[in-house]
C-alpha positions as CSV (number, residue, x, y, z in Angstrom):
1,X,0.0,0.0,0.0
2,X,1.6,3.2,-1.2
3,X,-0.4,6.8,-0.1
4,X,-0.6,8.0,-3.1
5,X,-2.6,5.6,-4.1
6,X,-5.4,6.2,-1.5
7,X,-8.0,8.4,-2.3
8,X,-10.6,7.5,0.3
9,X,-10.8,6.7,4.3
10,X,-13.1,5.4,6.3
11,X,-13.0,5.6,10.0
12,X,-14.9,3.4,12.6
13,X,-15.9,5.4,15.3
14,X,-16.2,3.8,18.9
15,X,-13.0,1.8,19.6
16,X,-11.2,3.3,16.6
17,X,-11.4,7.0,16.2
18,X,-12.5,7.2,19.9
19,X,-11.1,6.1,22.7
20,X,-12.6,3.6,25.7
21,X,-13.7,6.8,27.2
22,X,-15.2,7.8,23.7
23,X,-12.7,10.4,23.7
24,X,-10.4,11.1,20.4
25,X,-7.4,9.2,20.0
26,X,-4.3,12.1,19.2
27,X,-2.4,8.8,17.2
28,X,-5.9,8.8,15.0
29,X,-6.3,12.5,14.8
30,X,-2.6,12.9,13.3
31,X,-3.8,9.9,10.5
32,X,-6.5,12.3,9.9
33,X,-4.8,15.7,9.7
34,X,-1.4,13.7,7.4
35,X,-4.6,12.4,5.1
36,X,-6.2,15.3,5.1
37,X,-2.9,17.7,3.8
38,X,-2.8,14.9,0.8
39,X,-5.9,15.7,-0.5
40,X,-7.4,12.1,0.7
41,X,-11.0,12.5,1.4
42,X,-12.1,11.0,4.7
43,X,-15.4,10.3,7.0
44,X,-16.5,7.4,9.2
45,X,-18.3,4.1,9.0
46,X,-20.1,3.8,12.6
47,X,-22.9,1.6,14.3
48,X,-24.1,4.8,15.5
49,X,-26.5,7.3,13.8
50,X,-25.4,9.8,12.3
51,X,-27.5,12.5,14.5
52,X,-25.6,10.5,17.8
53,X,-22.5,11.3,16.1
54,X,-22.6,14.8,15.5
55,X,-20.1,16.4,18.0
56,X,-17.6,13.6,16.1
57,X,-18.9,14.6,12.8
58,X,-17.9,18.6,13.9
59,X,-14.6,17.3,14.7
60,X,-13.8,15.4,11.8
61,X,-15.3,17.4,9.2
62,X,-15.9,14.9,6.8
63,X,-15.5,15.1,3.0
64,X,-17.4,11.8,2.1
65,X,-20.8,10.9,3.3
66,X,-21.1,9.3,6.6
67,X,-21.5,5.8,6.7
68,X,-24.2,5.6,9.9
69,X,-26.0,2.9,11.6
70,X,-23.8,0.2,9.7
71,X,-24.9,1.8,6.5
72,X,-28.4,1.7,7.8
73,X,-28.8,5.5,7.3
74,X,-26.2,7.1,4.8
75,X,-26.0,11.0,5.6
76,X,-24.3,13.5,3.7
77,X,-23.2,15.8,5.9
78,X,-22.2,18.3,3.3
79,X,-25.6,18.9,1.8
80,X,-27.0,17.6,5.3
81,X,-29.3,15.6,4.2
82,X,-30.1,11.1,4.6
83,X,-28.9,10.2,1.0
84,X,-29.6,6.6,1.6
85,X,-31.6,4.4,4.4
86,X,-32.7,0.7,5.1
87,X,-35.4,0.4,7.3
88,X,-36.7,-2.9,9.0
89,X,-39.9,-4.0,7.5
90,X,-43.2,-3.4,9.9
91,X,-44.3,-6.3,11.2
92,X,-41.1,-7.5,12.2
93,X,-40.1,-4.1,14.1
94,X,-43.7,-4.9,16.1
95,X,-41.7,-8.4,16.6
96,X,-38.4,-7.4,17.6
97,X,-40.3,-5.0,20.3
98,X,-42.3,-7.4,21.7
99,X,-39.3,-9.8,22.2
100,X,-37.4,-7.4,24.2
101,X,-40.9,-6.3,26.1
102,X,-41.3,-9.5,27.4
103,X,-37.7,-10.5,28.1
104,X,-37.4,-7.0,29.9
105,X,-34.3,-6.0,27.6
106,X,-32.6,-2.4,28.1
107,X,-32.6,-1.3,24.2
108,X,-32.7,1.4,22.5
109,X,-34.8,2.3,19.1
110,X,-33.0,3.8,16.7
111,X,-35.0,5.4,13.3
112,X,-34.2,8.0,10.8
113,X,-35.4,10.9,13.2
114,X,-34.9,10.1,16.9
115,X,-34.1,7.8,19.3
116,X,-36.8,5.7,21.8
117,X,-35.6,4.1,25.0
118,X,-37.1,1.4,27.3
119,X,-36.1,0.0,30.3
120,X,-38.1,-1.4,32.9
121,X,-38.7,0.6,36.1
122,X,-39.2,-2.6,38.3
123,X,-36.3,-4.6,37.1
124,X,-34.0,-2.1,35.7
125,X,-34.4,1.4,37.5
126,X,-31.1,2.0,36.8
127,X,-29.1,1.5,33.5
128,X,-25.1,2.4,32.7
129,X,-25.9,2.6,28.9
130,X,-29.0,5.0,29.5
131,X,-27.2,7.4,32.3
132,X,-24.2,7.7,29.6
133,X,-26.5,8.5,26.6
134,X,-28.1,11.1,28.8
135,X,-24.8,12.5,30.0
136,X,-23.8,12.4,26.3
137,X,-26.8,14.2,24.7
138,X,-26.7,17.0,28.0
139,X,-23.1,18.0,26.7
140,X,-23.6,18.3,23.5
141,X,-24.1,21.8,22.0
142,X,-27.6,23.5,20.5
143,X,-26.7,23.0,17.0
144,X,-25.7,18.8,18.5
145,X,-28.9,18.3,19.9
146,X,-30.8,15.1,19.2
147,X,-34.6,14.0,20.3
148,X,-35.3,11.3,21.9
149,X,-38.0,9.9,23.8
150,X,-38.3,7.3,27.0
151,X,-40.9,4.7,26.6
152,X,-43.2,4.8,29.5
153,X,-46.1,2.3,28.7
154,X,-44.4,-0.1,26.0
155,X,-48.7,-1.4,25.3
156,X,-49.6,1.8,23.9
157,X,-46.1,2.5,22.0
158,X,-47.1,2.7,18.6
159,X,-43.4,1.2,16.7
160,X,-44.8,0.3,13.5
161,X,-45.4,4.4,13.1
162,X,-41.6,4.6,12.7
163,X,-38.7,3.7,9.5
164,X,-36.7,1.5,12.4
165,X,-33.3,1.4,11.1
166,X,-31.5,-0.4,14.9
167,X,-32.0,-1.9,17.7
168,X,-29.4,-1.5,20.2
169,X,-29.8,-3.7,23.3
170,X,-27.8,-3.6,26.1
171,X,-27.4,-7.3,27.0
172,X,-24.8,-6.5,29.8
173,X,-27.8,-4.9,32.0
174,X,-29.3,-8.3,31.3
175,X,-29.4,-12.0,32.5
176,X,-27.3,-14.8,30.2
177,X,-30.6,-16.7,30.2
178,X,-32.5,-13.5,28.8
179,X,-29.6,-12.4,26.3
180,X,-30.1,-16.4,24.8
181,X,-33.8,-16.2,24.6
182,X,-33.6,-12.8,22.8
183,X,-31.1,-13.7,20.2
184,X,-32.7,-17.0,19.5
185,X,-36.1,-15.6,19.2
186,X,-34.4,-13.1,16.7
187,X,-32.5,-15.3,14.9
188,X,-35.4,-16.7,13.9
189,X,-36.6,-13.8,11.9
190,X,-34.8,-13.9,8.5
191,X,-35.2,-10.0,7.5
192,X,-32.3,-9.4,10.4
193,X,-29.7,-10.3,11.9
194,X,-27.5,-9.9,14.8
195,X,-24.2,-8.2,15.3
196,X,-22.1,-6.6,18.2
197,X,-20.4,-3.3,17.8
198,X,-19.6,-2.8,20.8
199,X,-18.4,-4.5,24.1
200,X,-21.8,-4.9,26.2
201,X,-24.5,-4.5,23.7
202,X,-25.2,-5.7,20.2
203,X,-27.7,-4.6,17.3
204,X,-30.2,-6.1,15.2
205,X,-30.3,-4.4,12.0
206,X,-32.0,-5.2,8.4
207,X,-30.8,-7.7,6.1
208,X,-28.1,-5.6,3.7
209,X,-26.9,-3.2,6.4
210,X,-23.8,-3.5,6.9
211,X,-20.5,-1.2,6.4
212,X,-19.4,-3.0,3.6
213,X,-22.4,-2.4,1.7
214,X,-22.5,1.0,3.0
215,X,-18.8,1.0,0.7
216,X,-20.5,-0.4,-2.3
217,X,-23.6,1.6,-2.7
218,X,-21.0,4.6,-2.4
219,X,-18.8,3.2,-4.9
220,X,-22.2,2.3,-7.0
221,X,-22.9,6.0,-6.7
222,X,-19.5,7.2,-8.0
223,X,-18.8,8.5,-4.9
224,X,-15.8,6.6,-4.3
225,X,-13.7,3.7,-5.5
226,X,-13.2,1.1,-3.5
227,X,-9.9,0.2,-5.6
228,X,-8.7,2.9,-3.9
229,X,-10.1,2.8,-0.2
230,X,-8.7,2.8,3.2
231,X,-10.4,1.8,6.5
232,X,-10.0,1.6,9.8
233,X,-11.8,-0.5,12.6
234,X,-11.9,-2.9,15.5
235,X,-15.1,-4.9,15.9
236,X,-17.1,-7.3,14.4
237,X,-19.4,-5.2,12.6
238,X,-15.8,-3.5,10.7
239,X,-14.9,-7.0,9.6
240,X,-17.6,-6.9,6.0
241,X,-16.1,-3.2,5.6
242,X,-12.8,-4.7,5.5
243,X,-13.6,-7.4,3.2
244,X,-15.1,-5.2,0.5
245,X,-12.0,-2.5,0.9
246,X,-8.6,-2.4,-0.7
247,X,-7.1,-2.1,2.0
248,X,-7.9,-2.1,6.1
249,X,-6.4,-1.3,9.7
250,X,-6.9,-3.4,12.1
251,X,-6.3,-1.2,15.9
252,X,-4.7,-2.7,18.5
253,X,-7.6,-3.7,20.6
254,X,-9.2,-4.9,17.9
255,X,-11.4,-8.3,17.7
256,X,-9.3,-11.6,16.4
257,X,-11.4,-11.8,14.0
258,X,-11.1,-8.3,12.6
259,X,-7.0,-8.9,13.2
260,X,-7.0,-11.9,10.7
261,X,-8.4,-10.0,7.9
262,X,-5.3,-6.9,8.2
């Protein structure tokens, strides 16, 4: 791998760009700033939404649309607006929802507008994953600011009213018995599937979402070439991006699986 012959980078965010405290990493933000002065364009390819991602978005000042919710929502940034998005269908959202309802999962609901949260008052009153988004949304800035929503009575929450594009549970905030039930009961369905993009928690998105497609329909678009693309990630949900790139960096923490395919 030579640089001139990059054109385009791709960044994973959490684990990669950030840091455990989901702080930048200075190592990743001199990459950035060398690419950068050599005229390589460069954005990220994250699990989260693009709206969750907007104090990192700020930062980076991306020059290639952001590849967001594992390609589930493509934003450009530039023109600010969604210029691609995979939704699941319906009847499986109403599916996936009561699954977690009755398995009282800590998840989030991620769509192409805002965010929805449930976790139950009885079993979970308190929630690691739920104080940090809070924390997270209450230090972002006015021109940052994302809606969201709690879910107080799950019976009268209307999901199917919503283009789901994620769910995020948190399946360390849960039982190894309820974690098993949920992803069987999922894996069942065959318009998702399952993968973890983070330590703790793990999504269900729609069949075709993925980073790697995320690269293709870009490169479909003429937007870039993956001939000529560099990424960079850590977890499982990085591993399809680095199958359809040129070329890929695995980080040091990084899963073993993701470290094979370097």
């Amino acid at each position: 791998m030579k640089i001139k012959d990059i054109k385009y980078v791709y960044f994973d965010l959490d684990g990669t760009f950030l840091s455990s405290n989901k702080t930048p990493l200075k190592s990743t933000l001199a990459i950035l700033d060398q690419l950068k002065s050599k005229g390589i364009k460069c954005s990220i390819a994250t699990g989260r939404t693009f709206y969750f991602a907007q104090k990192e978005i700020n930062l980076i000042k991306p020059t290639l649309p952001i590849i967001s919710c594992n390609s589930s929502l493509i934003y450009d940034s530039i023109e600010d607006k969604i210029i691609y998005f995979n939704s699941i269908k319906k009847q499986t959202t109403k599916n996936i929802f009561n699954i977690l309802i009755e398995n009282n999962a800590v998840f989030f609901i991620y769509t192409t507008k805002e965010v929805f949260i449930y976790k139950n008052p009885k079993t979970n009153p308190d929630s690691k994953w739920v104080n940090w988004f809070l924390e997270t949304v209450n230090s972002f800035e006015q021109k940052e600011l994302i809606k969201f929503e709690f879910i107080t009575n799950p019976f009268d929450f209307k999901i199917e009213n919503h283009d789901v594009v994620k769910f995020l549970v948190i399946y360390s905030e849960m039982t190894n018995s309820q974690t098993k039930t949920i992803k069987e009961l999922v894996n069942k369905l065959n318009d998702v599937y399952i993968v973890h993009s983070q330590k703790d928690v793990f999504d269900i998105m729609p069949i075709g979402s993925t980073k790697g497609e995320g690269l293709k329909i870009l490169d479909k678009k003429g937007i870039i070439d993956l001939n000529h693309t560099l990424v960079f990630g850590d977890a499982d949900n990085d591993i399809d991006m680095f199958l359809k790139s040129k070329w890929s960096v695995a980080m040091g923490n990084a899963n073993e699986e993701v470290k094979k395919l370097k």
